[in-house]
Each structure stands twice: as structure tokens, then as C-alpha cells.
N, C-alpha and C positions, 0 to 999 in steps of 0.2 A: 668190568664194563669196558674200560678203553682199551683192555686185549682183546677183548669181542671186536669194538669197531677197528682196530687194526688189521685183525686178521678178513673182515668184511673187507677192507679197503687193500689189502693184499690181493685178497680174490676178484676183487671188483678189476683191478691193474690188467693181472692176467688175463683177466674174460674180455675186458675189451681193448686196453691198451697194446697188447701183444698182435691181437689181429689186425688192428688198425697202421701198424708199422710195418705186419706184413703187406698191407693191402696198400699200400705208399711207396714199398719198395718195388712192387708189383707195377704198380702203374709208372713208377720213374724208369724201369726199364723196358716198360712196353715205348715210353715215348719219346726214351735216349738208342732203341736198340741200333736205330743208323748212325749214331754216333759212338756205339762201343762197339759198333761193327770197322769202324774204319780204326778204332784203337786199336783192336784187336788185330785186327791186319797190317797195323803198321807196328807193333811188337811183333809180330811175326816175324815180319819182312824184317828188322834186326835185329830177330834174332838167327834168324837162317842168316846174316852178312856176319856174325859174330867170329867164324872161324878166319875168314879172311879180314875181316880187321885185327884178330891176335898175330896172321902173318906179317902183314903191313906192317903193326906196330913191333914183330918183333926185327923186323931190318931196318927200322930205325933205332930202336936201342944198339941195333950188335954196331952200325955206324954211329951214331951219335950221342951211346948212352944212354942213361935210361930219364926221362924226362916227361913231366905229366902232362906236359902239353902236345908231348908227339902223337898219346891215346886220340885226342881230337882228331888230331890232324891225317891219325891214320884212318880215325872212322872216316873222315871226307874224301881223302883219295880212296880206299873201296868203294864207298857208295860212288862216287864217278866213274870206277874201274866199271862197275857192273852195269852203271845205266850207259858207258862209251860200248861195250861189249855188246850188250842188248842192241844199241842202235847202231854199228856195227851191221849186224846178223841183220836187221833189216834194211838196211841200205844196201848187200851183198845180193840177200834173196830179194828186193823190190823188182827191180830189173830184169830181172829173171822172171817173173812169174806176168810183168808185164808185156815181155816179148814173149813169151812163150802162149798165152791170152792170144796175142795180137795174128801169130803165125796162127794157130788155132783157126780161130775166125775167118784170114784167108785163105788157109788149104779147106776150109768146111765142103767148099761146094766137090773139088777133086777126091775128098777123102771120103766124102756120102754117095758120090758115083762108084767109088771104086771099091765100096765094102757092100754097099745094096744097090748099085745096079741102077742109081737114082731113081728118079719118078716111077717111074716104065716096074722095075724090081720090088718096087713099095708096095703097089699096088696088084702085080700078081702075086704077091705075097697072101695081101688083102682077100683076093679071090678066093687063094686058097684055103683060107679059112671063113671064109662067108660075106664079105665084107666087098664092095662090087665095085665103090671107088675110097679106097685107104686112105687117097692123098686129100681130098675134101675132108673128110673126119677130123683128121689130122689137123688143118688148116685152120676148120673151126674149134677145135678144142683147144689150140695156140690162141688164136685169136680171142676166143671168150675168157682166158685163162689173163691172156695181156690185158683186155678190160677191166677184170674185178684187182686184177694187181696196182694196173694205175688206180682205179677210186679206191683201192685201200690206202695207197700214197700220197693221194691228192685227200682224204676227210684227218689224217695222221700225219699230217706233213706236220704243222705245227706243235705235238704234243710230240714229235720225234724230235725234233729241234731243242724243245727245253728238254728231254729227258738225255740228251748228246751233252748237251750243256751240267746238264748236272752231274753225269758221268764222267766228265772233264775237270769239275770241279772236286768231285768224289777225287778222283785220282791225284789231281795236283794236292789235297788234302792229305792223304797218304804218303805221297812221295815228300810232303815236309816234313809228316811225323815222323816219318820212319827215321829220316836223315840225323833229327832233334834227340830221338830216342838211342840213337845212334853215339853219336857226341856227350849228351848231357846222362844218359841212362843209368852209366857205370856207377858215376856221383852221386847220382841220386839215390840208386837202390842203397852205396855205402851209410848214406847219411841216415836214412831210412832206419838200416838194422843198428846202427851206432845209438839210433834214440831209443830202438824196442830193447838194445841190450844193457841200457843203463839203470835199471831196475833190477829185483830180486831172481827176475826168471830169466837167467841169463842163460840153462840149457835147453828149454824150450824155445827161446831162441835160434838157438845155434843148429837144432835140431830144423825149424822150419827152414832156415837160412839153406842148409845143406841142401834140403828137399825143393827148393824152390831153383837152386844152383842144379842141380841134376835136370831136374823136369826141363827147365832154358838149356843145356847140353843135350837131350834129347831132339830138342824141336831145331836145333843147328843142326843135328848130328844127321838127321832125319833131308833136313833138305839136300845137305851135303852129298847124300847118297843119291837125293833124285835124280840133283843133276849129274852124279856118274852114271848112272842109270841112261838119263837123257843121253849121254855122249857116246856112251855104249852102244845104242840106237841110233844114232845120229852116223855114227860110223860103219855100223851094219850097211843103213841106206846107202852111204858113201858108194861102200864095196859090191852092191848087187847093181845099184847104177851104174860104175865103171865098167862091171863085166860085162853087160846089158848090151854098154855105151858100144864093145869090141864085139857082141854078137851081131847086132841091128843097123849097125854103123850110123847112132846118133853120136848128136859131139857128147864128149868125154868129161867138159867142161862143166857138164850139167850134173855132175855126182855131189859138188862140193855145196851149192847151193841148197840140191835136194835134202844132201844129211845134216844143212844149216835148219833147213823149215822141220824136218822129224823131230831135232831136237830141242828144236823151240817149243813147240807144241807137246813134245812129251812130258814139257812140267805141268802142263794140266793135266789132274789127274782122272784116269778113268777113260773122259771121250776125247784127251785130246793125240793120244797114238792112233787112234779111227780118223781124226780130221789130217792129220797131218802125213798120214798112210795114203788119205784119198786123195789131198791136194796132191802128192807128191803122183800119182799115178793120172791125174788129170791133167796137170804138166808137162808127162811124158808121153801121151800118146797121138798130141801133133807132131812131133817129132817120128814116135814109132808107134803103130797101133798095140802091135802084136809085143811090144818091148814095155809099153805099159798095162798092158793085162799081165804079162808075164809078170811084173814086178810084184802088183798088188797080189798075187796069188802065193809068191816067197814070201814079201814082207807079214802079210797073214799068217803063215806057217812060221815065220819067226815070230813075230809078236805072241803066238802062243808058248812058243818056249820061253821067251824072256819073262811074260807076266807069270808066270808058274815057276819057274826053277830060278832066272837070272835076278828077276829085281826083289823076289823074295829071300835070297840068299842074300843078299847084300843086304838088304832094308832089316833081315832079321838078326845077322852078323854084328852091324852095327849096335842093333839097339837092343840087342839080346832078348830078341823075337821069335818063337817058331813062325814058318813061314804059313801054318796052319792060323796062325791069332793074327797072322796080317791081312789074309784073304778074311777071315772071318770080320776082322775092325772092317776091311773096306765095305764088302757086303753090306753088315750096319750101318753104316755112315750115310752110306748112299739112299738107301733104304728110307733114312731118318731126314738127312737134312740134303740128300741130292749132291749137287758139286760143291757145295761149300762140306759137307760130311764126308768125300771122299778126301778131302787135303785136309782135314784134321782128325780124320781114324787113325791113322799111325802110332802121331804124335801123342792123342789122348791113349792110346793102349799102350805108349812106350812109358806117359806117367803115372797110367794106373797102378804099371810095373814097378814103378818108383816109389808111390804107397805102400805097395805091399811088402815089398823089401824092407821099410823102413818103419812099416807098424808098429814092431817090438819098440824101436829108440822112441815114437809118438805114443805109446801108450806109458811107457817110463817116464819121459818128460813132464806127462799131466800128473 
């Protein structure tokens, strides 16, 4: 009789106790997800700083020996290396894109006479395809177009304010984690496996340990490459601006800035070589019309070689990817979760890589 009710009370466990814990872990991550969203992006973020802080800390050992407080301290000088760098690149390109705006706006009226002819050319234009006055059309379709824009800004003015505000907030929340995870990370994870290894499963352990140390070299390894990637393109723009700069005879001056903005934007993945492709050709054609249409028409023919042979090469070299399983992770990614699924298709197909590799030693360990 009390093996009957045990085995009742066994079953009874599973049948509802099991569900009920899934259905609680369900719900703590529907109502934590913006908060293991910014975890998650701020393990990211150092993990992608991880290679440059083993440089940092190693010229300070080769100077100073080896010392467990220089590990901090080289995590804090990278993380400042990279956010003085970043702010750098936009205090170079700010100015730039604000006088180049600025000249834009006053050649507009010289550069719409002198490519269509102004009013008078708009409008036989208009004739000549059915159209009897262009430039009213025109006017009204500005016109109605600047009304619904303001009352969309004037009913969303305050729901844009708090969501500014909490996207500020989001960010200064990241940028602590990451710095924290940065400095305290190393110790922590030690302490962590020092307590799962002090019991009898001391190679499944070691085994996880490994697997979890490759998958974090991955996702370094991975951004590492972006941004050669980035600079790669950054440098490209550089060089088709200067030649441009000696065809068109805009200044010259404007190459350094432009292959600053391509390669800012080429760490977004996917749309941000198209934004920073179009910025850069929108920039240049107050200066020269015909000097930035020429651009954007290379840069396009480059950017197709680069996404196809240049950053798959690299991106698969590294992480020991055909360049077929990268376009394919992107594809999915985007497909699945959009731009948050294009910056972690790589990575997640560099560690499914690292599973599969490692199956035999996880299936021995159990």
C-alpha cells in the first residue's frame, strides 16, 4: 500500500509540479527579458574588450611583473581606451557632417538651378509628362508632408522624451555592466568553477569549463574581426574619397572623416554599411554632385565584394567557418530576430561549432 501511494505521489510531482516550474520560469523571463537583455549585451561588450585587455595587462606585467591588481586595472584603461577612441571618431566626424549640412543648405538654391534648370526646368519637365504646373504639386505635397510630420511630433513629443530618457538610462546601465564584468568577471567565473570542482565530478567540470572558455574566445574572436573588417572599409572609403577629392577638386581633407563615419557604422551589422555608404555620399555631393554619385556607385561595387569574399574570409578564418555557414547564420538571424539576430548569428554558429566539436568529451563526462 505505501509503494502504491508513493509511486501516486511520484506521478502526481511530475504531472504538476514539473509544469508548474516550467511555467514560472516562463513567466520570469517574459518579465526580466529587458533586463537579461542589457546582461546580455553587457557580457558581450566584455567580452568582445577581452582581447585588448589581455594586451594591456600583458605590458604591464612585461613592465611591472606580474600582479593581480594590474588585471583591474588593465580592464579600466581598455574600457577608457575604447570609449576615448569612440568619442574621438565623433568629435572628428561631428564637424564635418555639420558644415558639410550647413554648405549643403546654402549652395541648395545654386545647385537646383544648375542641375534642373530651377522652377522654369521643373516644370517643363512636368509638362512633359502630363503634369501642367510641377512646381504647385510639389509645394503641396512639401507642404501637407511638413503638417502630418509636425502633428506626429507635436501628439509624440512626450512619449519620445521618456523613451530618450530610458534609452539613456538603458545605456548608462550597460556601460557599468560591462566595465563591472570587466574588472570583477575573471574572479568571479574562478570562484564559480573552484566551487562546481570541489566535488566528485571534477571532469565534467573541466569539460564545461573548457567549453564555456572557447564559446567567450569565440564571441572576442568574432568581434575582433569586425572591427578589422570595419577598418578594412573604413580605409577603402578613405582611398576612393582622396582620388575623387584629385578628380573633382573637392578638399582632400574630407577622406579621413568619411572612412571615420564607414567604419563606425560598419559594426552594425547588416544596415549599417547602407547607412553609412549613404551618409558618406550625402556629404559629398555639396561639395561635388557628380563626385558623390560617383562614390556611391564604387562604394556599392565594393561593399559587394567585401560582404561575399573579404569579411567572410576573415570572419570564417578566424572562427573556423565556411564562409557559406556565415551568410547562411546571417540570413537566419535576421530572418528570426532582425538586427539584434544579425550580431549574434556568427557567434551563436561559432559555438554551436564548439558543441559539436566537443560532444564526444560531453557525452564521456555524463
Amino acid at each position: 500500500m505505501s509503494k502504491q501511494i508513493e509511486t501516486d505521489m511520484k506521478t502526481f510531482t511530475k504531472f504538476w509540479l514539473v509544469p508548474l516550474i516550467i511555467a514560472f520560469l516562463l513567466f520570469f523571463l517574459y518579465k526580466a527579458a529587458a533586463g537579461l537583455i542589457i546582461v546580455g549585451i553587457s557580457i558581450f561588450l566584455a567580452l568582445a574588450l577581452k582581447p585588448l585587455v589581455h594586451k594591456v595587462n600583458h605590458f604591464f606585467t612585461k613592465c611591472f611583473g606580474n600582479d593581480k591588481k594590474h588585471r583591474s586595472l588593465s580592464a579600466v584603461l581598455a574600457y577608457f581606451i575604447v570609449v576615448i577612441v569612440i568619442g574621438g571618431i565623433i568629435a572628428i566626424v561631428g564637424p564635418v557632417v555639420v558644415n558639410e549640412t550647413a554648405k549643403f543648405i546654402q549652395n541648395f538654391p545654386q545647385t537646383f538651378e544648375r542641375t534642373f534648370g530651377g522652377w522654369d526646368g521643373v516644370n517643363s519637365f512636368g509638362q512633359s509628362i502630363g503634369v501642367q504646373d510641377l512646381h504647385a504639386e510639389i509645394e503641396n505635397a512639401l507642404k501637407g508632408v511638413s503638417e502630418n510630420l509636425m502633428g506626429v511630433l507635436g501628439n509624440n513629443l512626450m512619449s519620445s522624451v521618456s523613451g530618450i530618457a530610458d534609452i539613456v538610462m538603458k545605456a548608462a546601465l550597460v556601460l557599468v555592466l560591462t566595465l563591472l564584468f570587466l574588472m570583477e568577471g575573471p574572479d568571479m567565473m574562478e570562484s564559480i568553477w573552484k566551487s562546481l570542482g570541489s566535488g566528485e565530478d571534477k571532469k565534467s567540470v573541466g569539460v564545461t569549463k573548457r567549453i564555456v572558455s572557447r564559446m567567450a574566445n569565440v564571441v572576442s574572436t568574432y568581434v575582433s574581426r569586425q572591427v578589422l573588417v570595419a577598418v578594412i572599409d573604413g580605409c577603402a572609403t578613405m582611398l576612393i574619397v582622396f582620388v575623387l577629392s584629385l578628380i573633382f577638386g573637392f578638399s582632400s581633407s574630407l577622406a579621413i572623416p568619411m572612412g571615420l563615419i564607414t567604419t563606425l557604422f560598419y559594426l552594425i551589422p547588416m544596415f549599417g554599411q547602407f547607412i553609412g555608404g549613404t551618409l558618406v555620399t550625402l556629404l559629398l555631393i555639396p561639395s561635388s554632385l557628380w563626385g558623390g554619385l560617383i562614390f556611391a556607385v564604387i562604394y556599392i561595387s565594393y561593399s559587394q565584394i567585401e560582404n561575399n569574399l573579404i569579411a567572410p574570409k576573415i570572419q570564417g578564418n578566424a572562427l573556423n567557418l565556411r564562409p557559406v555557414v556565415i551568410l547562411c547564420a546571417v540570413t537566419i538571424g535576421v530572418y528570426m530576430f532582425g538586427l539584434l539576430g544579425a550580431i549574434i548569428a556568427i557567434p551563436i554558429a561559432g559555438c554551436i561549432r564548439v558543441l559539436i566539436e566537443e560532444y564526444p568529451n560531453i557525452k564521456s563526462a555524463r
